[in-house]
N, C-alpha and C positions, 0 to 999 in steps of 0.2 A: 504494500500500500504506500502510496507517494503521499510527503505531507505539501511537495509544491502545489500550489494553486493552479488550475487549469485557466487558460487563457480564453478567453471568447472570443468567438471566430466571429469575421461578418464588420458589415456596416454597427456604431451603437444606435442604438433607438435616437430620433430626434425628440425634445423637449415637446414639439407643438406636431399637429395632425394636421394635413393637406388637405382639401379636397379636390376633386377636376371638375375642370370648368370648361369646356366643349365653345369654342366662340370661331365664327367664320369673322373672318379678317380681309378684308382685299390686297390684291398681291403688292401695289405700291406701298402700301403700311406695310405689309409683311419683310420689301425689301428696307423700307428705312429702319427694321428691329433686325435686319442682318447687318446692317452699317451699323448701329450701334452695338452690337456683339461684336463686331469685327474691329472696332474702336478699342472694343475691351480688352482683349485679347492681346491685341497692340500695347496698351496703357502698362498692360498686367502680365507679361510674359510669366509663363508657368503655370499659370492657373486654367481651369477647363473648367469655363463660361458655357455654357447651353444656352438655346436660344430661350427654352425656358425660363433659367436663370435671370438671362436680360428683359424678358416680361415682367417675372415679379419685380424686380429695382424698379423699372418703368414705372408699373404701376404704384408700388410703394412710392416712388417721386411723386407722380400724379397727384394721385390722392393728398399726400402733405402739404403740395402746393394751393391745391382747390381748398383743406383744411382753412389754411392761413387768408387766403383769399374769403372765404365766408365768413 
């Protein structure tokens, strides 16, 4: 019997739960959130940016801005 602790395999659990959100987008928005990932990429060498990724920021920007505005 080992008294070392076993390590856990995997991704850890995230603090907060996602949900999906299904949204039809037209393809010029679609390429201006490839230029802004591709921005990011560029800014942030090493890190692996999704396009995903670059929506939630987007959005989180969004949102705080309209916040401050209303």
């Amino acid at each position: 019997m080992s008294l070392i602790p076993k390590k856990k395999r995997g991704r850890p659990r995230k603090l907060e739960t996602m949900d999906t959100l299904a949204v039809r987008i037209p393809d010029d928005l679609v390429e201006k959130i490839d230029n802004y990932c591709d921005r990011l990429h560029a800014d942030l060498p090493g890190l692996n940016i999704s396009r995903a990724d670059a929506i939630r920021q987007l959005i989180t920007v969004g949102l705080r801005e309209e916040e401050r505005r209303l």
